[in-house]
N, C-alpha and C positions, 0 to 999 in steps of 0.2 A: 702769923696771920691776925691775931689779937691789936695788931696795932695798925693793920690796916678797918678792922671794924671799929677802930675808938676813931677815926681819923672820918670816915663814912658818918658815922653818928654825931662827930661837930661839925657836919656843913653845916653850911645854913645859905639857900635859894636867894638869891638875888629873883626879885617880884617888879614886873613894870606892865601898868594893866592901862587899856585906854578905851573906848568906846567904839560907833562905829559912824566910818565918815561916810557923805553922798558919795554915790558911786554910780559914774559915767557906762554905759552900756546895761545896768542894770536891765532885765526886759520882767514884765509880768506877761505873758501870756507866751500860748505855747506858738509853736510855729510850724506850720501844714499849708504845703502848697502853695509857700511861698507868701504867704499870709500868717499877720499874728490873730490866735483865736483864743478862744476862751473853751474850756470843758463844754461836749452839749448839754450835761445836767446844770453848767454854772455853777458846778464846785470848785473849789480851793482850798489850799492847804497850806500852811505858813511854813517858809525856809528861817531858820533858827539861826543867829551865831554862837556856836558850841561853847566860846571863850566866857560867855555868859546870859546867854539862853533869850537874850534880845531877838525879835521879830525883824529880820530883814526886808520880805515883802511878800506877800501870799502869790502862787502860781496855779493853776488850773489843776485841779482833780479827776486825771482823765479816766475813763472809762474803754471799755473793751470796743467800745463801738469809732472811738475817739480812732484808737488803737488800728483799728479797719478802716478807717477812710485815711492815715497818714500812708496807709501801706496801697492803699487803690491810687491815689494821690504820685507816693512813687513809681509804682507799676506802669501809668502813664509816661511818669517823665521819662521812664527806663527806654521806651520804645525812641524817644529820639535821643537821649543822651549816648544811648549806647553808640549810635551812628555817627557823632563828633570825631573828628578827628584826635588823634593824640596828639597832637600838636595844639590845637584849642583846648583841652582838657589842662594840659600844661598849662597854659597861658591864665586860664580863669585860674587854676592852684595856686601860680606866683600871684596872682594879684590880691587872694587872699592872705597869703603870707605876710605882700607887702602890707597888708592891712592890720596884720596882726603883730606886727611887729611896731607899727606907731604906735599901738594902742594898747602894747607890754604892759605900761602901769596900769591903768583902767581894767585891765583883765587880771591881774595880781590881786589885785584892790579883791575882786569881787571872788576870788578864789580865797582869797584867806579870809573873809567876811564868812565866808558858808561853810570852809572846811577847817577852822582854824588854827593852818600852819601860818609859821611867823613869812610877813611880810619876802624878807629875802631871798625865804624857799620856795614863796608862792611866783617869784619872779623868775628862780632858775627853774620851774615848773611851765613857766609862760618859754622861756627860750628853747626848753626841750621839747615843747610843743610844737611849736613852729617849726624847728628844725624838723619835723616829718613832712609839714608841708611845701616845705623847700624841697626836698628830698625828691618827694611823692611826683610834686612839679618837674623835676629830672627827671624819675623814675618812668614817667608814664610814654616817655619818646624811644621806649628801650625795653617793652617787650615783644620781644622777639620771637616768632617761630623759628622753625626748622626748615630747610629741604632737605630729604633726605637722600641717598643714594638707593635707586630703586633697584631690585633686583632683576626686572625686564627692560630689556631695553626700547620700548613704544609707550615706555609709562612715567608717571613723573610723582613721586610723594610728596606730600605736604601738609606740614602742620603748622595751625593757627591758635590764638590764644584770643578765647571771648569771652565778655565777661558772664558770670555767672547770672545777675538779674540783681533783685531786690535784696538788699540784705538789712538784716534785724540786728542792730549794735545797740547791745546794754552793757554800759559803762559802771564803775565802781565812784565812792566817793572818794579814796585817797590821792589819785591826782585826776580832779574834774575838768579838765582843759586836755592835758597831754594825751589820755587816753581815748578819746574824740579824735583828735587831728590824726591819730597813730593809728587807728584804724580808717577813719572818714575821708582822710588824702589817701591813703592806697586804694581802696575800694573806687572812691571817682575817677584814679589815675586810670583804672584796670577797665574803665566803663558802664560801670553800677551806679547802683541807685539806694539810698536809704531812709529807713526812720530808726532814729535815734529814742530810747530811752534810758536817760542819767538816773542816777542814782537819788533815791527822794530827799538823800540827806543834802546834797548837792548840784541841783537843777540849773543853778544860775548861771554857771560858767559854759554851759552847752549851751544856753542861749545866747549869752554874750554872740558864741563862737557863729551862733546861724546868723544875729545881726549882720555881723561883720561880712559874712561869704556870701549874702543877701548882698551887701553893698559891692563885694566883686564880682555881683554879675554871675556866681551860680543860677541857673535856670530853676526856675520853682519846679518844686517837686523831686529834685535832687537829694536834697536835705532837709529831710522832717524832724522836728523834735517832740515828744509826747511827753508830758509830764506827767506825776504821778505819785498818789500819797503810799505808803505799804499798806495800806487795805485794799487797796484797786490794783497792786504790781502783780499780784500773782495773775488775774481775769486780763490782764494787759499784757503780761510776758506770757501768757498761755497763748494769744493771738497772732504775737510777735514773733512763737516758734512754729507752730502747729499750722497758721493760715496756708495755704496754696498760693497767693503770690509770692512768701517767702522764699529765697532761694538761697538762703545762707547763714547762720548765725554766729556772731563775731560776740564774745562774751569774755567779759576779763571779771573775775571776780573769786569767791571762797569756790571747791574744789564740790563743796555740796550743793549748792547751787549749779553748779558745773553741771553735774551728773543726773540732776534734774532735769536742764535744758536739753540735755545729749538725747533719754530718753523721747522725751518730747520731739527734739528735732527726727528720732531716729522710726517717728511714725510715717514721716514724707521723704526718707532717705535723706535730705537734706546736708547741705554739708556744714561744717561747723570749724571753728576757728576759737578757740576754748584757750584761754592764758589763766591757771588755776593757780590755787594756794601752792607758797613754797615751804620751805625747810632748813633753808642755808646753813650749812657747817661755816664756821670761822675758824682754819686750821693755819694756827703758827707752828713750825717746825722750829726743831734747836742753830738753824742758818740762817733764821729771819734779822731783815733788820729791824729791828724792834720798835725806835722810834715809827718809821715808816708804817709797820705793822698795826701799830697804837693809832697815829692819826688818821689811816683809813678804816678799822675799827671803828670809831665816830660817825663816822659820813657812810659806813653800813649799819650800825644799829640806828642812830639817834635821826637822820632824816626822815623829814616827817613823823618827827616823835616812835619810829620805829614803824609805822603804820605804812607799809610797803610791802608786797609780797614776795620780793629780793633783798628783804632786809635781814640780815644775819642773825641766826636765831641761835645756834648753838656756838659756843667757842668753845675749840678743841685747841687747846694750849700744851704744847710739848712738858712735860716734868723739869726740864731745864733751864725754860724760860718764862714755865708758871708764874713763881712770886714775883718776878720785876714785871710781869704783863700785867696781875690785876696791880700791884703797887700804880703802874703809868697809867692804868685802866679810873681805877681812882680817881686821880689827881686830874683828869679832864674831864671829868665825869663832874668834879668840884667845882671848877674853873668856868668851862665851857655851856654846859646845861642849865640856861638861863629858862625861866618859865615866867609867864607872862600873856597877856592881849597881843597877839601875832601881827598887829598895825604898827607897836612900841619900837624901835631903833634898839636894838642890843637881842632883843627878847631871840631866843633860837629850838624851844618847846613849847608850843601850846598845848591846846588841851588835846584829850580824845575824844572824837569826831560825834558820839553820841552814847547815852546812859549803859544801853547794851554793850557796847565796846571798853567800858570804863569797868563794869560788872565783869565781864572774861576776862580783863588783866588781872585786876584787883583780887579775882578768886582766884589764879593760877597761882600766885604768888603767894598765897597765902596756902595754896594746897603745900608748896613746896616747902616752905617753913614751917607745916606743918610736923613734916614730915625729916625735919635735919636742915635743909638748909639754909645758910648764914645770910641775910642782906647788910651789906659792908657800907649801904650808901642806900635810902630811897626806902619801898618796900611799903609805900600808903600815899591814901590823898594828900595833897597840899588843900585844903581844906579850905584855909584861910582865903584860896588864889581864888577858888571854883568847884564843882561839882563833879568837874571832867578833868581835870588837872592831877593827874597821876605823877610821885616824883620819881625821874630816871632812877634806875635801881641796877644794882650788881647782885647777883649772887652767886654765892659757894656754895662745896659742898654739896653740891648737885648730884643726884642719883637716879637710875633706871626708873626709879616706880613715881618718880613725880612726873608735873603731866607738862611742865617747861621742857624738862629733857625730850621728850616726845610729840610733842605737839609747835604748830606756829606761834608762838607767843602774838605777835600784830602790836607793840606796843613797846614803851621803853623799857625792857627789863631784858640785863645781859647776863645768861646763865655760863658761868664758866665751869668746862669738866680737863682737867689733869689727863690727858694722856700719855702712855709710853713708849707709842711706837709709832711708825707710819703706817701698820698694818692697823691698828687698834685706832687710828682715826678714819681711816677710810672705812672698817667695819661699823664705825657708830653713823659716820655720814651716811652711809649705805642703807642704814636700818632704818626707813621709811619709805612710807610710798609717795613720795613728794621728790620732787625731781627736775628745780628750777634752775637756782643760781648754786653758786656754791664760791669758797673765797678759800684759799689758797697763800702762805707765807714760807718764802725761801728764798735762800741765793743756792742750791743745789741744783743745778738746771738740769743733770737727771734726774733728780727727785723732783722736779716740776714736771715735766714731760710725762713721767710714769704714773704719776700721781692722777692728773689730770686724765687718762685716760682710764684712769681707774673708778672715777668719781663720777659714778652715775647720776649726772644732771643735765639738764641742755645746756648750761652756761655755766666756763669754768670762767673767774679771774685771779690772776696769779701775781700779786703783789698789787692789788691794787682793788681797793673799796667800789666803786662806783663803775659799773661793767657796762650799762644800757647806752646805746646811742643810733641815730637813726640811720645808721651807715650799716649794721648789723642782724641777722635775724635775731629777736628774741624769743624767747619759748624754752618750754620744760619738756621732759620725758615722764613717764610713768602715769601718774592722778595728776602731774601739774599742767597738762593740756594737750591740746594737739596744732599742731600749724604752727605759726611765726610771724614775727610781725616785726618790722622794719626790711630793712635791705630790700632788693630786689625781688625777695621771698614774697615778703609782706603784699607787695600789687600781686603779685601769683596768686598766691591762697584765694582771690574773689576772681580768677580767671579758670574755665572748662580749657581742656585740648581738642581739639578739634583735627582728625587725619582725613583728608580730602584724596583722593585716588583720580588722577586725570590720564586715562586711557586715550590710546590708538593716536598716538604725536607723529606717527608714522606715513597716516595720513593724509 
């Protein structure tokens, strides 16, 4: 192991830093009723690039009242949107899409400016985006009720699917595009209505997104966007959950904040749609193929610099295939983990997203070396890069009482723990209440089958890094949420059942 930590300790970061260019859809103001407006105090609040704390553009400082008139604003449009056929609801989706798909770079551009992942991910962030509204666009001619077979014979059962009303979507900063369309095209497919509020760190690319669905002929008041600094989020997400025309709230974010909204929503019964923090086990078995196992390793921890809630946080590595796993682990960790200004060509790490988030890496890592264990690679600011520029890290040597072993890391740092069984990685997976993604390594295909149904999470992937796609539900079990969101699922979740009873056909 000694010579995998001399090997970690002579990298040396390959750095390519660049500034920030004009960016096409940029918006400053928020967007209500189909109109761009400005806060009613005339506050604003500056959007940051995280890569080096440059002022992008000030956006509205809303308020609680801002907050009540986006949601009066929907409530409106709800009364005729809901009446569109699915067929036109479709029709305005594709044409958003098609809009959003010319306008891939421009939308990239302004998602790695505010969140700053490098360029390329901020791209495959824009295609995964769209693909819901593609989807959503299908989706919306295809839900379906029931007739049932009725038990008398003068009577007819029936059940229909209507949308639920207004619904309150607050988004996350680590993908500020994807996770708008992912829930904003289902919800309009199903017949709803919304106001949107993104994340403070993150505002721009939700508005890009309403320009754009404004230019395909969304009907105002469909899609509201509020913006908002974190002194005004809580008196604003308090509106957002608690108001009476709410009738839904769609929330992807930490697992605490989760629980927060739940309560809140759970004073008007309201229904909820909650995508919460994960925990991911990374579990190689002694049948994996290793290389295979290594390169999607990468594309589970180190996307978006690790800052994903299905990013793999624990690696459970067999005793058999231990030392060649962190050995390959290493050496693309050396290779591949470029850091840099997220605009730069090569660069594949930027920074973390803001001080707070840079603070809970930087002390998790250091509780755990505190306490025994090894970082092989990484383990501190890149200092020289930025303030937020954390370097990808490995560690050993990993034990029960550090808080990496137990907790979601959110950031680049890969804890590896030696296991020696299959029972002894499914006990450690097991052992939280987080219950999202989970990763899986084998050519056993009993031991993939058995395994998987052993591994309580909502989503297993079994050979294979990158699981999420729009064709699928997403969703966790336990604290990591409730509902789903893609597939056919996903329009469900903002849809009521409706059983209708037509008596006396006898007649």
């Amino acid at each position: 192991m000694m010579d995998l930590l001399r090997a970690g300790l002579t990298h040396k970061y390959k750095v390519l830093v660049t500034g920030i260019r004009k960016m096409h859809l940029l918006k400053c103001q928020a967007y209500v009723d189909g109109r761009w407006v400005s806060a009613s105090n005339q506050s604003v609040f500056a959007v940051t690039n995280p890569a080096n704390d440059a002022e992008i553009t000030k956006v509205p400082d809303m308020e609680a009242k801002d907050a009540k008139d986006a949601l009066e604003a929907a409530s409106k449009a709800f009364e005729t949107w809901r009446n569109t056929t699915a067929k036109e609801r479709a029709s305005i989706l594709r044409k958003w899409f098609q809009l959003c798909q010319e306008n891939s770079v421009n939308l990239a551009e302004i998602v790695t400016a505010e969140s700053g992942k490098p360029l390329a991910e901020a791209k495959g962030e824009i295609a995964y985006g769209n693909s819901f509204l593609e989807w959503f666009a299908d989706t919306a001619r295809h839900l379906n009720g029931e007739i049932i077979p009725s038990p008398w014979p003068n009577k007819q059962v029936l059940v229909t699917r209507e949308p639920v009303g207004v619904v309150s979507v607050i988004t996350p900063w680590n993908f500020p595009f994807a996770m708008i369309t992912r829930k904003v095209a289902a919800l309009m497919a199903a017949g709803c209505t919304c106001v949107i509020k993104p994340s403070e760190d993150t505002p721009l690319a939700a508005l890009a997104a309403a320009e754009l669905a404004d230019q395909a002929g969304v009907p105002k008041g469909v899609i509201n966007v509020v913006t908002t600094s974190r002194k005004n989020a809580s008196a604003v997400g308090k509106v957002l959950c608690e108001d009476d025309i709410v009738s839904c709230i769609s929330f992807t974010g930490s697992t605490h904040v989760g629980k927060i909204l739940y309560g809140m929503a759970a004073k008007g019964v309201k229904r909820v749609s909650l995508e919460l923090g994960g925990n991911a086990p990374f579990i190689v078995m002694p049948s994996a193929d290793l290389n295979n196992a290594l390169d999607h390793a990468m594309n589970a921890k180190f996307r978006n610099n690790g800052q994903a809630c299905i990013a793999a946080n624990r690696f459970l590595i067999h005793e058999e295939v231990y030392n060649d796993f962190v050995r390959g682990f290493l050496e693309r960790i050396n290779k591949k983990c470029i850091m840099g200004d997220g605009t730069k060509e090569g660069v594949t790490c930027g920074p973390l997203v803001n001080d707070m988030q840079a603070k809970k890496v930087s002390s998790m890592v250091d509780d755990a070396i505190s306490k025994g264990a090894k970082a092989l690679i990484g383990g501190k600011f890149a200092s020289d890069i930025g303030n937020k520029f954390y370097e990808s890290t490995l560690l050993v040597d990993v034990s029960p009482d550090m808080q990496v072993y137990n907790e979601e890391i959110f950031g680049p740092v890969v804890s590896c723990i030696k296991i020696t069984s299959e029972e002894e990685a499914l006990k450690i997976s097991n052992s939280t209440r987080s219950g999202l993604a989970s990763y899986l390594f084998t050519k056993d295909l009993s031991q993939a089958f058995r395994m998987s149904q052993k591994l309580k999470f909502g989503m297993v992937a079994i050979n294979d890094g990158i699981l999420s796609t729009s064709e699928a539900p997403f969703g966790g079990v336990k604290e990591s949420g409730i509902g789903r969101e893609g597939g056919k699922h996903g329009a469900e979740e903002y849809t009521d059942l409706k059983y209708t009873l037509i008596s006396e056909l006898d007649k």
